[in-house]
N, C-alpha and C positions, 0 to 999 in steps of 0.2 A: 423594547428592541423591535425594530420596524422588519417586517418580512421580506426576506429574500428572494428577490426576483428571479426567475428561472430564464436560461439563455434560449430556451427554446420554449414551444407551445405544443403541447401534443393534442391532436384530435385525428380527420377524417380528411380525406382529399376525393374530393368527385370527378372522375373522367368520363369524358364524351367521347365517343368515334363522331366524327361530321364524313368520312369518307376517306380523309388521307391521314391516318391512322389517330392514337389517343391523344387527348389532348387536358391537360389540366385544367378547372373549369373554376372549383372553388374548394375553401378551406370553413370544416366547421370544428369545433372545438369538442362536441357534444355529440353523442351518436343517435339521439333521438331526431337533434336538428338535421342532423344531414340524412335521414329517415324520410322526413317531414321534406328538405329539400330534393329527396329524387322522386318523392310524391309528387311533386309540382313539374318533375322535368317529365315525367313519365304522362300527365296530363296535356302538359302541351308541348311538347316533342316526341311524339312515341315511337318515330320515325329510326332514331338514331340511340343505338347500342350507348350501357351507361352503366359505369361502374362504381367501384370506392375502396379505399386503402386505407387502414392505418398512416398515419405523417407526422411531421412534425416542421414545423415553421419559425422562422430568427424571431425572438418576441422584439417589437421595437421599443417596450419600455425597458429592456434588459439596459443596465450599465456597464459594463465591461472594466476588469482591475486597471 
């Protein structure tokens, strides 16, 4: 029996202020990766406030009934 694709993706959502308020930036699956990814925002942007949320994202391999 082949596994059942999930309609959604749960991971991490990264936000940025640039100035005129938050703004969605990227989706990681894994909370070590998006760890790793505000490691690299906070190196070369340190300028600009930066957050992260629990999410969840449409998976595009979902097939729908």
């Amino acid at each position: 029996m082949a596994k059942k694709e999930n309609k959604w993706i749960y991971g991490w959502k990264l936000y940025i202020d640039y100035g005129q308020g938050w703004e969605y930036e990227l989706f990681e699956e894994s909370l070590r990766e998006m760890k790793q990814r505000l490691k690299e925002y906070r190196e070369n942007a340190p300028m600009y406030p930066r957050k992260f949320n629990a999410g969840k994202e449409l998976n595009p391999n979902y097939k729908g009934k």
